[in-house]
DRENDRENPA-948396 format. One line per field, with one value per residue: x, y, z of N, C-alpha, C in turn; residue in one letter. Coordinates in Angstrom, 2 decimals. Layout:
% residues N
n_x = (X:...)
n_y = (Y:...)
n_z = (Z:...)
ca_x = (X:...)
ca_y = (Y:...)
ca_z = (Z:...)
c_x = (X:...)
c_y = (Y:...)
c_z = (Z:...)
residuo = (a:...)
This chain:
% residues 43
n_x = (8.06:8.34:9.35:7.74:5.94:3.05:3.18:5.38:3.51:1.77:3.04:4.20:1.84:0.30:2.59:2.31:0.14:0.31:2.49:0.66:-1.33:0.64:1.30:-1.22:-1.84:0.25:-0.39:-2.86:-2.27:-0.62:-2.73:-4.90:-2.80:-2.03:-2.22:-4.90:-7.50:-8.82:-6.69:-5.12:-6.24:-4.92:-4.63)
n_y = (-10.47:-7.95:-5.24:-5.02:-1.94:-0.10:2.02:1.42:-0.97:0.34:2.35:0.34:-0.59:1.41:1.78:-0.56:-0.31:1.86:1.25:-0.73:1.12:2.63:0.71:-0.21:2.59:1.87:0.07:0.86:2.91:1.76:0.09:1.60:3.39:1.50:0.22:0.42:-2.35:-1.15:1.03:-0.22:-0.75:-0.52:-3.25)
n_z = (27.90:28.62:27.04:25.44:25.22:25.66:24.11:22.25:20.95:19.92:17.91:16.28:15.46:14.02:12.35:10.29:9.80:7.84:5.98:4.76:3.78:1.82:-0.06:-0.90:-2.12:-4.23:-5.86:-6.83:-8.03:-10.58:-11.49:-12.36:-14.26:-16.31:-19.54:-21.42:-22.83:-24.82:-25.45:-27.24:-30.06:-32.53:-34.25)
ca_x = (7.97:8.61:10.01:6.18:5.14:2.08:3.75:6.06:2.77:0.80:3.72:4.44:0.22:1.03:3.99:2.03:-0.94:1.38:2.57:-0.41:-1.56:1.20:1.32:-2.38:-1.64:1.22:-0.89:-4.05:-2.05:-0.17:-3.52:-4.89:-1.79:-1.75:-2.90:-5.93:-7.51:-9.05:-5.83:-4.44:-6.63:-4.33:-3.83)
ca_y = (-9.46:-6.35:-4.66:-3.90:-1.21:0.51:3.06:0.27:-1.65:1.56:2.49:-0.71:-0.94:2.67:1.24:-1.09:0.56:3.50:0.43:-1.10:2.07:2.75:-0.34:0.57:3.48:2.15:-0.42:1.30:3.72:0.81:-0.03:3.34:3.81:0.19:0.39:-0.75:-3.15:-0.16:1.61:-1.45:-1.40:-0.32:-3.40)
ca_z = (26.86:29.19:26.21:24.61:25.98:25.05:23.05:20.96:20.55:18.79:16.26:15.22:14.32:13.01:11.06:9.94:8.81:7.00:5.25:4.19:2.97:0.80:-0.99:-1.67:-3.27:-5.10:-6.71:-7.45:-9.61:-11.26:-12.03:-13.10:-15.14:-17.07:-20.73:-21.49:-24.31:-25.85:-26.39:-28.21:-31.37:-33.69:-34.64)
c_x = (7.75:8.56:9.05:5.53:4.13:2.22:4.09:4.56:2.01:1.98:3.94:3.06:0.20:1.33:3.11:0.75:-0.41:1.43:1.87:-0.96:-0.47:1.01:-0.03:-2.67:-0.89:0.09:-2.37:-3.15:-1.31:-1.62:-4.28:-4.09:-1.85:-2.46:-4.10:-6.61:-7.93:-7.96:-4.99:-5.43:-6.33:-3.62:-4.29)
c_y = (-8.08:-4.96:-4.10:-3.27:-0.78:1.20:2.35:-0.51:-0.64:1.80:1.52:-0.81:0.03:2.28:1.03:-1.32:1.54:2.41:-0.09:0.07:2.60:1.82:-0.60:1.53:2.94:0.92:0.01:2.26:2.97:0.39:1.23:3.58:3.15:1.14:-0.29:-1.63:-1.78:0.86:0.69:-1.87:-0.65:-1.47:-4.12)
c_z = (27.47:28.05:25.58:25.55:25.15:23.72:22.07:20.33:19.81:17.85:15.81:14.53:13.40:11.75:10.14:8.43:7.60:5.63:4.02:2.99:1.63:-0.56:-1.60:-2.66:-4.57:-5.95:-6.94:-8.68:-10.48:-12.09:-12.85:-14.36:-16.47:-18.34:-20.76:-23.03:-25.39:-26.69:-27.43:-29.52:-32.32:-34.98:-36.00)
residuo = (x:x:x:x:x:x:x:x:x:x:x:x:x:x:x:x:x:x:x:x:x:x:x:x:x:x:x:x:x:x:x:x:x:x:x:x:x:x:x:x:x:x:x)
């Protein structure tokens, strides 16, 4: 495995992390966003 160098081995954890973090965001404001029971008593 020549091919990992130091460098390749930090952006891929990078990557990885970037990643992670997004898909954090994207579902906290999915959550955030949702409706909740309280706006549903119209009925």
């Amino acid at each position: 495995m020549e091919f990992m160098t130091r460098e390749l081995w930090d952006a891929l954890i990078i990557g990885i992390i970037i990643i992670g973090l997004i898909l954090a965001f994207l579902r906290l404001r999915a959550d955030l966003t949702r409706p909740t029971d309280d706006d549903q008593q119209g009925d």
